[in-house]
N, C-alpha and C positions, 0 to 999 in steps of 0.2 A: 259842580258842587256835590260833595257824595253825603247820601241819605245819612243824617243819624241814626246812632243803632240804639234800640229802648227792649228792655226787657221788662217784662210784667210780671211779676209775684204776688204769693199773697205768704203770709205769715206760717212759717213752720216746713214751707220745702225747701228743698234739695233740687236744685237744676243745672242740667251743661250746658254752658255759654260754650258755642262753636264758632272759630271764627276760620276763615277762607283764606289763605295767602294770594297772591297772582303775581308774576312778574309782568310788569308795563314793558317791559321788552320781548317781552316773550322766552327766555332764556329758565335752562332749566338751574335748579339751586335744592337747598335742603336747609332747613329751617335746624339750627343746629341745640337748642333751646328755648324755653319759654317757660314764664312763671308767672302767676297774676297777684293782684292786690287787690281785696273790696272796701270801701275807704267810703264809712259811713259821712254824708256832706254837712249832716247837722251841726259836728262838732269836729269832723275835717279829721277824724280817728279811722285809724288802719284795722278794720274789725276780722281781718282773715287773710292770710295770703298762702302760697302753695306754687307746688310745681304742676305745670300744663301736663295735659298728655298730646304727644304729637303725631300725631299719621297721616302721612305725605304733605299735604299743603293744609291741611284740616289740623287746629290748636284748638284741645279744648280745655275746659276750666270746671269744677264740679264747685260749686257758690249754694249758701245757707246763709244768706240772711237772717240776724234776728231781731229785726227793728222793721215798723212802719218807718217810711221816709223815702227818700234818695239817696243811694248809692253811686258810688264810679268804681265800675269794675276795667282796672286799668291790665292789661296785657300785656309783657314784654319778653319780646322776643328776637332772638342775635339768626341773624343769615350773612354768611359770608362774615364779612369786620364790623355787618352795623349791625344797631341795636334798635328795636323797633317798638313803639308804644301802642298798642288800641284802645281807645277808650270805649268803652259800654254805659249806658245809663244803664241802671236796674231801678226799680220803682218796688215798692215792698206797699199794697195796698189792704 
């Protein structure tokens, strides 16, 4: 089972969500795109989305928050023909 991933804010930054690709085969590839969404949960509203920056197997995302609450900062990104989703919790405390 793999660890949920949580992120911790507080009101008023600016932070990169970094996320790790890996192939379970071990095979090498290139992550050909990626773009995120932060999708405030209170009211299920898409409060920001953008394009990732990508460097090698490392996608990252620059997120501003401007609400206390729960976040889902979703990640999608195409390798090879598939299209692949991350979700992130973000916590705005």
């Amino acid at each position: 089972m793999q660890k949920k991933k949580v992120i911790i804010m507080h009101p008023g930054e600016s932070r990169t969500a970094v996320i790790t690709i890996h192939s379970i085969k071990n095979e090498k590839f290139t992550i050909e795109s990626a773009e995120y969404s932060l999708i405030y949960m209170k009211d299920k509203a898409e409060e920001s989305t953008g394009v990732c920056n990508i460097k090698e197997h490392d996608i990252e995302a620059l997120i501003s928050p401007q609400k206390r609450g729960t976040y889902t900062l979703d990640i999608r990104y195409a390798v090879l023909d598939e299209i692949l989703i991350e979700h992130i919790e973000v916590k705005v405390v």
